[in-house]
C-alpha positions in Angstrom: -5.7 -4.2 -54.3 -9.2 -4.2 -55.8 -12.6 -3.1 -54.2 -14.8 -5.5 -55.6 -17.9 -4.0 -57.9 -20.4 -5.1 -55.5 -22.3 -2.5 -56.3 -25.2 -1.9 -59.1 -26.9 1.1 -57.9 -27.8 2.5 -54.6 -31.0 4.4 -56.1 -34.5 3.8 -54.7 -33.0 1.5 -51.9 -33.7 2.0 -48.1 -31.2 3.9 -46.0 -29.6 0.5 -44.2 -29.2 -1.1 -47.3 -27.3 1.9 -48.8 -25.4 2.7 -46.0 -24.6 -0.8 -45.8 -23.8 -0.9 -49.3 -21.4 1.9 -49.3 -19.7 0.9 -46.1 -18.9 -2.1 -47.7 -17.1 -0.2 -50.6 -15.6 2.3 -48.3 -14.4 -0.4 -45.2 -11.0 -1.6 -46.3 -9.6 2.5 -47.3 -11.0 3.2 -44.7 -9.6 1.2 -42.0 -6.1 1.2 -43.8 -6.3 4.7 -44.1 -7.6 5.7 -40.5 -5.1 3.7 -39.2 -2.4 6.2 -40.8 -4.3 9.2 -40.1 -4.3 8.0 -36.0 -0.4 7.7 -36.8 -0.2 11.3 -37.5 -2.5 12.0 -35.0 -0.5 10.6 -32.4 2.7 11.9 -33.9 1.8 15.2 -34.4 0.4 15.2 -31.1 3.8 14.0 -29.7 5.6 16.4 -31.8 3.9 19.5 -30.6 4.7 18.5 -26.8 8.7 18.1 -27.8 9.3 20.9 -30.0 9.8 24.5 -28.6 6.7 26.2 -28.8 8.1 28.6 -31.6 9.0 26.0 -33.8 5.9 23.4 -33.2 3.9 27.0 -35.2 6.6 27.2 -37.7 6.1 22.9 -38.3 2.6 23.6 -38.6 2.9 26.6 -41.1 5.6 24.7 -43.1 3.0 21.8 -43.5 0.5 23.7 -44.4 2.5 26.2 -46.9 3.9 22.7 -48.2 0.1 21.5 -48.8 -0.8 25.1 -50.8 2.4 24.9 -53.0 1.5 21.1 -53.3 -2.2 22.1 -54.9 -0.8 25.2 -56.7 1.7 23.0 -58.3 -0.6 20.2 -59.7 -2.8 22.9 -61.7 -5.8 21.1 -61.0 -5.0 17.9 -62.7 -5.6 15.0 -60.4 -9.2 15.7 -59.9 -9.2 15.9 -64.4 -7.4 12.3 -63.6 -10.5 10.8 -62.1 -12.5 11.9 -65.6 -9.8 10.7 -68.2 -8.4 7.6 -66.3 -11.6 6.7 -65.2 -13.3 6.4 -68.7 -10.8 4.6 -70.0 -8.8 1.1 -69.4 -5.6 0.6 -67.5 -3.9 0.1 -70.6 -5.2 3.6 -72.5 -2.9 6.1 -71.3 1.2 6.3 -71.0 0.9 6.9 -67.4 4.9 7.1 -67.0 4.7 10.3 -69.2 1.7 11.5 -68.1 3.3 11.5 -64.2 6.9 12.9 -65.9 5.4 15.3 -67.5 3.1 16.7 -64.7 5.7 17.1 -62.5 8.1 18.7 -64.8 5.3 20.9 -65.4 4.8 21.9 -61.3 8.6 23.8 -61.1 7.3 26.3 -62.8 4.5 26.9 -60.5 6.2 26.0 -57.3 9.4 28.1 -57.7 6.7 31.2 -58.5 4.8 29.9 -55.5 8.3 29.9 -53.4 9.3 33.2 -54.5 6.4 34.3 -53.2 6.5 33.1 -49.8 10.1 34.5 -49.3 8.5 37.6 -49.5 5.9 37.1 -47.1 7.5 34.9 -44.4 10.6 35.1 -42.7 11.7 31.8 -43.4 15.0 30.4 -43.4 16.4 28.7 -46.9 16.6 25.2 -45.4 12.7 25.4 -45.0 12.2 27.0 -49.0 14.5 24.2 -50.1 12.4 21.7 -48.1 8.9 23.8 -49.6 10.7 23.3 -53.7 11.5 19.6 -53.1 8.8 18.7 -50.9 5.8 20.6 -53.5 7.3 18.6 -56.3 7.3 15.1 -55.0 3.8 16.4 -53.3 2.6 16.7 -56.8 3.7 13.8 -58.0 2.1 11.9 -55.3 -1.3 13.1 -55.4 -1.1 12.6 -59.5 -0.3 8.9 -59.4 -2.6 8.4 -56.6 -5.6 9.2 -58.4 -4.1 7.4 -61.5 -4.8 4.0 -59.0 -7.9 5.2 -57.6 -9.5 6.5 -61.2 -9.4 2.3 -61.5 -10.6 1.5 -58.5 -7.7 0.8 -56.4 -8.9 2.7 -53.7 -6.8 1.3 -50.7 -3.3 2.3 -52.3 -4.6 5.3 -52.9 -5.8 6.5 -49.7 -2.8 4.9 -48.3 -0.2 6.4 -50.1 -1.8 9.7 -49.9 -1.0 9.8 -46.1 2.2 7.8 -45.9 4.4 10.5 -45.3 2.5 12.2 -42.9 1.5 8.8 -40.9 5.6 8.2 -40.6 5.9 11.3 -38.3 5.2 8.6 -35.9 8.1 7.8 -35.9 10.0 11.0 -34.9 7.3 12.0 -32.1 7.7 8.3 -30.3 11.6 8.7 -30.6 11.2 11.8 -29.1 8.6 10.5 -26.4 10.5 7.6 -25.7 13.7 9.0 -25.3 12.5 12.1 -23.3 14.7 14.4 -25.8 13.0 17.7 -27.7 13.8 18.1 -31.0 14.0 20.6 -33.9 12.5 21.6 -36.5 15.0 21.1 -39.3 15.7 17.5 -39.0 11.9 17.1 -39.0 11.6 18.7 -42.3 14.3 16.1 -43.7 12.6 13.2 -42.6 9.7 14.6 -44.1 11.3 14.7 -47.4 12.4 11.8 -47.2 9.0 10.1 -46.7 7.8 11.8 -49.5 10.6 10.2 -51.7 9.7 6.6 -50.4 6.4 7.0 -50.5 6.9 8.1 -54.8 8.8 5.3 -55.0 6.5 2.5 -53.5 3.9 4.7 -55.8 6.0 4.0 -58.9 6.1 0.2 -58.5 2.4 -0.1 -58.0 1.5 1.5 -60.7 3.7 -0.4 -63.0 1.9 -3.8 -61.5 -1.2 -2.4 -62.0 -1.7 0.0 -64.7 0.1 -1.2 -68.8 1.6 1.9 -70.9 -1.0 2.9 -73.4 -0.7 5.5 -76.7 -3.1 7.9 -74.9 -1.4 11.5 -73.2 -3.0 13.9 -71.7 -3.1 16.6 -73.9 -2.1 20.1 -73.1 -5.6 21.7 -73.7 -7.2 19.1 -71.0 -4.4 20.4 -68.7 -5.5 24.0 -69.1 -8.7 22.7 -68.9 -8.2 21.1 -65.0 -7.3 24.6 -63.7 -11.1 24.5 -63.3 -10.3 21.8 -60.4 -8.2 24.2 -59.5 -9.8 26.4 -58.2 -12.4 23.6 -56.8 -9.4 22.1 -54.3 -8.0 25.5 -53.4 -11.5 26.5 -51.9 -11.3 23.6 -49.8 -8.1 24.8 -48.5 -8.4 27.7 -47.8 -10.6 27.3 -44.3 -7.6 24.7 -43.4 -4.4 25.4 -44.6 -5.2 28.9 -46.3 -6.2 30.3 -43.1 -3.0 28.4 -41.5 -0.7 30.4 -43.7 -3.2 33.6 -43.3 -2.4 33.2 -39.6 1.2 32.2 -39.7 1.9 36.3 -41.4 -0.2 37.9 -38.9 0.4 36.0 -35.6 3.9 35.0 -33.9 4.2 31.2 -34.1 4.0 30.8 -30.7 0.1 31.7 -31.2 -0.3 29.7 -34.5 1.0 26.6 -32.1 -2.2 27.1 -30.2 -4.5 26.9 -33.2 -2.7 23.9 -34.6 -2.6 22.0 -31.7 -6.6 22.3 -31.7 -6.6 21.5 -35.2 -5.1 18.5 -34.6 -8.5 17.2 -33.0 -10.6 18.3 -36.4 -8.2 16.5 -38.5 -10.3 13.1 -38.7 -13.1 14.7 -40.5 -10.4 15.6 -43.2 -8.9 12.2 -43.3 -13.0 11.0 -43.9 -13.6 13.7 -46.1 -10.7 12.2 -48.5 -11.3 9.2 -48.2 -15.0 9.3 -49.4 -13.9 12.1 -51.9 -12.0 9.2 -53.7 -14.2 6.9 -53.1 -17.4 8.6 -54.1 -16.1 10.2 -57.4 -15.2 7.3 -59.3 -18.5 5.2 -58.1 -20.8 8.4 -59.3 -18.7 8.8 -62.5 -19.5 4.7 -62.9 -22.7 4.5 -61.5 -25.8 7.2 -62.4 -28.6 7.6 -59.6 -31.8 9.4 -59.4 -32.2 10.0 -55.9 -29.4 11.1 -52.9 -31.9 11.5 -49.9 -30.8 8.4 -47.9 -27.2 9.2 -49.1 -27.3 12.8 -47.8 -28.7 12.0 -44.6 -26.5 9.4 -43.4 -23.7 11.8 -43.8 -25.2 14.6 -42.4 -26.0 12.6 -39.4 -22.6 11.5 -38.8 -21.0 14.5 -39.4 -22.9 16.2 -36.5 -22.7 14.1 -34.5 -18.8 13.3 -34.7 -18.9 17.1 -34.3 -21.1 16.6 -31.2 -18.4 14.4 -29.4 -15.4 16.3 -30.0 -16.6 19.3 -29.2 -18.0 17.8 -25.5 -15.4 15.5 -25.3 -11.9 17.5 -26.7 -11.1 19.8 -24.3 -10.2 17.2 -21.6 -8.7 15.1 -24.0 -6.6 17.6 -25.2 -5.7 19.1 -21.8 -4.5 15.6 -20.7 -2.3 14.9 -24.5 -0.5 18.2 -24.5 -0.4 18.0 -20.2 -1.6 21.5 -20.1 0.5 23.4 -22.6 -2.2 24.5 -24.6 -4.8 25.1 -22.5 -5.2 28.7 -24.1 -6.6 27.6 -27.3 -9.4 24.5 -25.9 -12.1 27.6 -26.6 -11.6 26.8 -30.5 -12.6 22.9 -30.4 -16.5 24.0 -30.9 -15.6 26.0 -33.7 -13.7 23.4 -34.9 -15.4 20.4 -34.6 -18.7 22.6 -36.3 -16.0 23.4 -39.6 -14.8 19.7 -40.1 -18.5 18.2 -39.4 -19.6 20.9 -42.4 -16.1 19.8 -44.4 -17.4 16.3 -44.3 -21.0 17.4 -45.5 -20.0 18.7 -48.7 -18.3 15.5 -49.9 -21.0 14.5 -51.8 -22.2 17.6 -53.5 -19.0 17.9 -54.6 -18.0 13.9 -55.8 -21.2 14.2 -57.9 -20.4 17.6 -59.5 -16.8 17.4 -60.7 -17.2 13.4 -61.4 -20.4 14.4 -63.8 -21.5 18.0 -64.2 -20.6 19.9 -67.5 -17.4 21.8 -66.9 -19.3 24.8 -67.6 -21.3 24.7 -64.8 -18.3 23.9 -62.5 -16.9 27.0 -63.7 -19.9 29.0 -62.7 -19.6 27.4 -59.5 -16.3 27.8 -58.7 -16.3 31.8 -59.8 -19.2 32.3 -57.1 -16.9 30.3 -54.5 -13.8 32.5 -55.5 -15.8 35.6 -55.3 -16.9 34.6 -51.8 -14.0 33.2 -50.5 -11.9 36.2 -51.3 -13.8 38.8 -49.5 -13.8 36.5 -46.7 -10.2 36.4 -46.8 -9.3 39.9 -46.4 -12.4 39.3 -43.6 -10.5 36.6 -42.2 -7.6 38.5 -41.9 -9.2 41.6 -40.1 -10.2 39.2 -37.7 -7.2 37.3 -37.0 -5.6 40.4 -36.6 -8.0 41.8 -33.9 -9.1 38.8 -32.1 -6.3 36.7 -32.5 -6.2 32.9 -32.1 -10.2 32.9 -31.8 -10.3 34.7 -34.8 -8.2 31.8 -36.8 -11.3 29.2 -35.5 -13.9 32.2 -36.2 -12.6 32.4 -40.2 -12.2 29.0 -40.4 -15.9 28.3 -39.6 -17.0 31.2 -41.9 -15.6 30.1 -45.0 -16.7 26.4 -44.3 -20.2 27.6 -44.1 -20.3 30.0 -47.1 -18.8 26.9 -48.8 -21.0 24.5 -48.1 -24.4 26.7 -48.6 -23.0 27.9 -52.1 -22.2 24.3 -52.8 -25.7 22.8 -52.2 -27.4 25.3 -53.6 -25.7 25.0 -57.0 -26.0 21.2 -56.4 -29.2 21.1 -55.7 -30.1 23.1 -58.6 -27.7 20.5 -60.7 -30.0 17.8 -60.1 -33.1 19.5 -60.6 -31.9 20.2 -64.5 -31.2 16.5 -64.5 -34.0 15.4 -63.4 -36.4 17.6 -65.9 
């Protein structure tokens, strides 16, 4: 499927009309795709209330561990994808090699990455099996993905992208239905195993929709995407960085707390990817002059998406989980404050690693690194001393230091342009 190119530019044009405009580009990924982020809504939420407390944390930090490996694996290249396959035609590049070659590439990251973990985490090897497998196919994934989207398939993008996790459905209603609990290691194989359909439906579609070309990515543009990087892994680290932070410091029994909260913040990620791939590929394709309108439509649905969950999750959350995680409804605020920001700093960063010169993203990204790793050793003082508040506290500190450092080197961006 094909968004039509309905648009011509957005620039100059009320803030109806615009929003109107871009609705109509992001509608269709974004029903399809909400409807599989509610999926994993609801079945992580029914997974959490059947799985021993213990191992609901230890789900949680697997996922999230999965997700780091996942990033660390693809070097950055995905978000180079969106540049390369996006200037080109469908028939330029020898996407079968390109997609071969990317995720031969990933062992060598994801075994290091693997390594590593074994020596931070008590994990068992059926879960660092799951963590090699899983990161691989992970990467593969998210690289063809973004091979669809870079042409403007947007809807088998976004959908694929959540696949695997939107079939945890169907484990959490088995286990609703039937009354039974469950465990953690069958979990992990279905999750594998979605992972391997979803490749495979991948695979097909992009042999309907994309022709073999002569074009490779060369080795020097790969080495050139660790810039991206270090972009992605920023926006991790106030989700899954500070999961994985949390899951060495805390017993899982206490991560379960956090990550049942989380579950509540997760549809301003789902949002923020979806207009992440949306709004790339349209700024790459289409140059504008002014963002005002832009900016404050999302700004004012951010807040105040972050206005109803934080008034309105507690009692949801007390009547999902019937009680059993009472302990953590203090962190919705914090929450709902770090995904409405998350959300914010969608288009700042579309517009930057779609068009701005790499060195410039470099400069960026060394001031976010710099930042972000002084608030990690922060973040893990304060996890340590205040406990699951301090997981929510973190959280909300790196999403702010990320989205100030953001605008203002976005900001700045534009005013060079513009002189």
């Amino acid at each position: 499927m094909r968004i039509p190119e309905v648009l011509e530019s957005l620039t100059g044009e009320g803030l109806v009309l615009g929003a109107k405009r871009w609705a109509g580009i992001a509608f269709a990924p974004f029903a399809l795709t909400a409807s599989a982020g509610v999926l994993t809504l609801v079945g992580t939420t029914l997974l959490f209330r059947a799985l021993p407390t213990d191992e609901a944390g230890r789900l949680a930090l697997s996922l999230a561990l999965l997700e780091i490996l996942g990033l660390l694996g693809s070097l950055g290249l995905p978000n180079m994808i969106t540049r390369l396959y996006g200037a080109a035609g469908r028939d330029a590049f020898d996407w079968p090699l390109d997609l071969a070659g990317t995720a031969a590439l990933a062992v060598i990251p994801v075994t290091i990455g693997v390594l590593a973990t074994s020596a931070v985490y008590d994990l068992p090897s059926g879960t660092l099996s799951f963590l090699v497998i899983g990161a691989i196919l992970l990467v593969a994934i998210n690289t063809g993905c973004f091979m669809l989207n870079a042409h403007g398939h947007y809807i088998w993008s976004s959908l694929l992208l959540r696949l695997s996790s939107a079939m945890l459905i169907v484990p959490g209603t088995w286990t609703f239905v039937a009354g039974n609990s469950t465990r953690l290691v069958p979990l992990l194989l279905f999750y594998s195993s979605g992972l391997a359909l979803t490749l495979m439906i991948l695979i097909w579609l992009l042999s309907r929709h994309l022709s073999r070309g002569s074009r490779r990515i060369t080795l020097s543009q790969r080495l050139e995407a660790t810039v991206f990087l270090a972009s992605t892994g920023m926006s991790f680290l106030p989700d899954q960085g500070i999961t994985a932070i949390a899951g060495a410091l805390l017993r899982p029994e206490t991560l379960a707390l956090y990550a049942a909260m989380a579950v509540f913040a997760r549809p301003f990620k789902l949002g923020t990817n979806i207009l992440s791939m949306i709004m790339t590929p349209e700024l790459v394709r289409r140059r504008r002059a002014r963002y005002l309108n832009l900016t404050l439509g999302l700004w004012s649905l951010a807040l105040l998406s972050s206005l109803g969950i934080a008034l309105l999750g507690p009692g949801v959350a007390h009547w999902v989980y019937g009680g059993r995680y009472d302990g953590g409804l203090g962190l919705l605020p914090f929450l709902a404050l770090g995904g409405a920001l998350q959300l914010t700093v969608v288009l700042p960063r579309s517009d930057l690693g779609g068009r701005a010169p790499m060195a410039l993203l470099r400069r960026l990204f060394l001031a976010l690194a710099a930042v972000f790793g002084l608030l990690a050793i922060l973040s893990a003082f304060m996890i340590t001393t205040l406990g699951i508040l301090g997981i929510a506290i973190a959280a909300l500190a790196l999403q702010v230091s990320r989205t100030l450092i953001t605008y203002v080197y976005w900001w700045n961006y534009r005013r060079s342009e513009a002189s």
